[in-house]
C-alpha positions as CSV (number, residue, x, y, z in Angstrom):
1,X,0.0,0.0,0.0
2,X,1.1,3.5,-0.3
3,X,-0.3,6.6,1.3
4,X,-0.2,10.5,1.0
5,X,-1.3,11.4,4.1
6,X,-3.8,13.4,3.8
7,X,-4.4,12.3,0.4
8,X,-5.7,8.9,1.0
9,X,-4.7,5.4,0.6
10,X,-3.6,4.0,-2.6
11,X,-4.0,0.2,-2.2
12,X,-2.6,-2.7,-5.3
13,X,-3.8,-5.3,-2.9
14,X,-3.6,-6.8,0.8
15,X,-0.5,-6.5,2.3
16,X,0.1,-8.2,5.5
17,X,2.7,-7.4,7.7
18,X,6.0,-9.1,7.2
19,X,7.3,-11.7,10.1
20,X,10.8,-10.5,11.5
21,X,14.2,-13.0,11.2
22,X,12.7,-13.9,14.7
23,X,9.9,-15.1,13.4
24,X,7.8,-12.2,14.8
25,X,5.2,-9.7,13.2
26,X,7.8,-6.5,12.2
27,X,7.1,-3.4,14.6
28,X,4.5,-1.0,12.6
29,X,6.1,2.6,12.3
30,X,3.0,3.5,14.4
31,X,1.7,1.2,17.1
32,X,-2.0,0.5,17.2
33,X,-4.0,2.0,19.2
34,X,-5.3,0.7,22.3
35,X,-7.5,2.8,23.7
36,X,-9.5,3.8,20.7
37,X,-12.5,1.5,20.6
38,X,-14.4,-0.9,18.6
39,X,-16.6,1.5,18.0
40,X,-16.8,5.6,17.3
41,X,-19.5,7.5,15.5
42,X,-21.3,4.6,14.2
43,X,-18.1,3.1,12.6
44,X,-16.6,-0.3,13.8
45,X,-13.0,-1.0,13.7
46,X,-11.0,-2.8,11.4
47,X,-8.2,-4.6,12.9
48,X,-7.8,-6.4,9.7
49,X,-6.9,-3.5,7.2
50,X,-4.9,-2.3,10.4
51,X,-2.5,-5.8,9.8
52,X,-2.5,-4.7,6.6
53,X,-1.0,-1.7,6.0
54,X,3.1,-1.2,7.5
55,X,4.0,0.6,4.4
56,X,1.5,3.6,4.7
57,X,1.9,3.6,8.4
58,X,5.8,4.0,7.5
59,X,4.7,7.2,5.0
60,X,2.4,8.5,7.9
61,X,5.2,8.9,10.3
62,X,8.0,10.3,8.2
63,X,5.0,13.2,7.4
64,X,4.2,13.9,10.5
65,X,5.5,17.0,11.9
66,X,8.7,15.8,14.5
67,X,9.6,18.8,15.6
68,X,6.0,19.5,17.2
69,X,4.5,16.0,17.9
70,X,5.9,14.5,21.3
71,X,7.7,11.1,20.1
72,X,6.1,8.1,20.9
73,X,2.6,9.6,21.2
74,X,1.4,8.5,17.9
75,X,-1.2,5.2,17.5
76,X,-3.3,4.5,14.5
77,X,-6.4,2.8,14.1
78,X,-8.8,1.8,11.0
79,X,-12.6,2.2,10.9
80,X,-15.0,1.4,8.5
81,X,-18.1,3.2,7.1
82,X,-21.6,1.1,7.7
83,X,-23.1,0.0,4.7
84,X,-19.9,0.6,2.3
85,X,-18.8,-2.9,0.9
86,X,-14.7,-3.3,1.4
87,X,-12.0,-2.4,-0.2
88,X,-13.8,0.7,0.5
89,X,-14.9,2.1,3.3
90,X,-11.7,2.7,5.5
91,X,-11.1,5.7,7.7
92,X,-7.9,5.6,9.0
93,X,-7.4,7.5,12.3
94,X,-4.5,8.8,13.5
95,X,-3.6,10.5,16.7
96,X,-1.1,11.4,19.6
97,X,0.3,14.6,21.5
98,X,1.6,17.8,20.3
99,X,4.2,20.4,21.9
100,X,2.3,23.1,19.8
101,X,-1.4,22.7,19.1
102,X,-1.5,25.9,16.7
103,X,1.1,24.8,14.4
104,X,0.2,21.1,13.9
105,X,-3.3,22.7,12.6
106,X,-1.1,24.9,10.4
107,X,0.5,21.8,9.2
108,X,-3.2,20.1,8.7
109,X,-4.5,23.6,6.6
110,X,-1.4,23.2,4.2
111,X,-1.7,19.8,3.0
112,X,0.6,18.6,-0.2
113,X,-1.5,19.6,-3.3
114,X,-4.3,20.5,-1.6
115,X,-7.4,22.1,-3.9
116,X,-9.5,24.9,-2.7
117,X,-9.3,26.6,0.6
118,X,-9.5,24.9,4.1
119,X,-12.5,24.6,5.6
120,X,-12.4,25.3,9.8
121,X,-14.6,22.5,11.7
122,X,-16.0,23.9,15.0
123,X,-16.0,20.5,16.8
124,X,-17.0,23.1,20.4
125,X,-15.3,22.5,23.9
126,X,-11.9,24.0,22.8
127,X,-11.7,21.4,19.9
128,X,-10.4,22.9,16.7
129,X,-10.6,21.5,13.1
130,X,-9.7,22.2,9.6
131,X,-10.7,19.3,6.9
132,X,-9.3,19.8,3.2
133,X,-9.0,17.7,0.2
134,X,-6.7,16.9,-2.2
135,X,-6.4,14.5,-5.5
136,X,-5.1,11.3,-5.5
137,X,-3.6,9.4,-8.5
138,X,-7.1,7.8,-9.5
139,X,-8.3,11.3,-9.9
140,X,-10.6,11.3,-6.6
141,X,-10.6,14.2,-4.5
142,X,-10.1,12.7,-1.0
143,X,-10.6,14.9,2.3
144,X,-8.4,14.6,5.1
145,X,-9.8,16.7,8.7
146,X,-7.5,17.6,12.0
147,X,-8.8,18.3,15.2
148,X,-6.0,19.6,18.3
149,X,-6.9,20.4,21.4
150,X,-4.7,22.3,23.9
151,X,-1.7,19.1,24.1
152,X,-3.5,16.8,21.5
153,X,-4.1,15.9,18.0
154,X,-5.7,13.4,15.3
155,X,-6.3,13.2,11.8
156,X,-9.1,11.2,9.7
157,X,-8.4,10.4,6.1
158,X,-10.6,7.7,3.5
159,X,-8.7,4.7,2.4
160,X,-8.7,4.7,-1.2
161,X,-8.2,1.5,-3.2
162,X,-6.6,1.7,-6.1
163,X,-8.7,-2.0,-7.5
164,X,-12.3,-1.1,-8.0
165,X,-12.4,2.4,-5.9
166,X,-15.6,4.0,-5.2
167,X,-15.0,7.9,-4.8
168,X,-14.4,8.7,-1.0
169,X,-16.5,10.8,1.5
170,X,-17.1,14.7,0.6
171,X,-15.1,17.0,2.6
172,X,-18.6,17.7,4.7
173,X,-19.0,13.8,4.9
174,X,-15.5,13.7,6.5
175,X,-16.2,16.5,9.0
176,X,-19.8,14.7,10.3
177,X,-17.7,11.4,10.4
178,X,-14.8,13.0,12.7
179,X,-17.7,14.7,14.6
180,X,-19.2,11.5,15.3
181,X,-15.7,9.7,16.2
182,X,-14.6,12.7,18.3
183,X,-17.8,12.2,21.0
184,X,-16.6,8.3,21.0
185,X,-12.8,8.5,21.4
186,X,-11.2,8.5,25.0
């Protein structure tokens, strides 16, 4: 699999994680997440397209801003849409903590090849979020949305395969679905 963040997910086909010389599962680039549950907004989690992808997680990381997210903070998780038929369907959530809450939503407003301006997300309680969108090689426009809060962050994008895709979310789609996962996440 390979991934813009942001962007979406461009998938050739399941990939499962490769076994170490040890004979264990590799580390992922990101670990899962542990807390999130198997459930938020309505979506349920997918711990078996979260096996599946230690190349995007890889991309992920190296895109995520090191100087201002606190290492080790950052977990992934993968929920799916109700009534969307896989390969489609995927949400991948990312999240962890931040030294500077104002600049990693400066980072989420300026995404690589981003079209159109960034729409702010009032998610209330001193949540903020920004959600833009931006084309992928199949020539979808995919939406990505950020929240922060004061020493937090997390980021929502589709997973887009590249084998019979259906186009992902709208940008509003996007923002009700990180709405809905936002009142469900610890």
């Amino acid at each position: 699999m390979s991934v813009e963040f942001g962007v979406g997910v461009e998938t050739s086909g399941p990939r499962a994680v490769k076994p170490s010389s040890a004979g264990r599962t590799a580390a992922l680039a990101i670990p899962v997440d542990t807390a999130a549950p198997d459930s938020a907004g309505g979506l349920g989690r997918n711990r078996a397209t979260e096996g599946m992808i230690p190349d995007l997680l890889e991309q992920v990381r190296g895109q995520l801003p090191g100087t201002i997210v606190v290492p080790g903070s950052t977990t992934f998780a993968v929920y799916h849409l109700p009534d969307v038929s896989a390969p489609n369907g995927d949400v991948l959530l990312v999240r962890g903590s931040t030294t500077d809450a104002t600049q990693m939503l400066e980072v989420a407003r300026a995404r690589p090849r981003q079209q159109g301006a960034p729409t702010e997300v009032d998610l209330g309680n001193g949540v903020r979020g920004v959600c833009t969108q931006s084309p992928n090689s199949g020539g979808f426009l995919v939406p990505a949305c950020a929240w922060v809060t004061v020493d937090a962050f997390g980021q929502i994008a589709p997973l887009v395969p590249l084998a019979s895709p259906e186009p992902p979310l709208s940008t509003a789609e996007l923002a009700d679905v990180m709405r809905g996962m936002l009142a469900d996440l610890p």
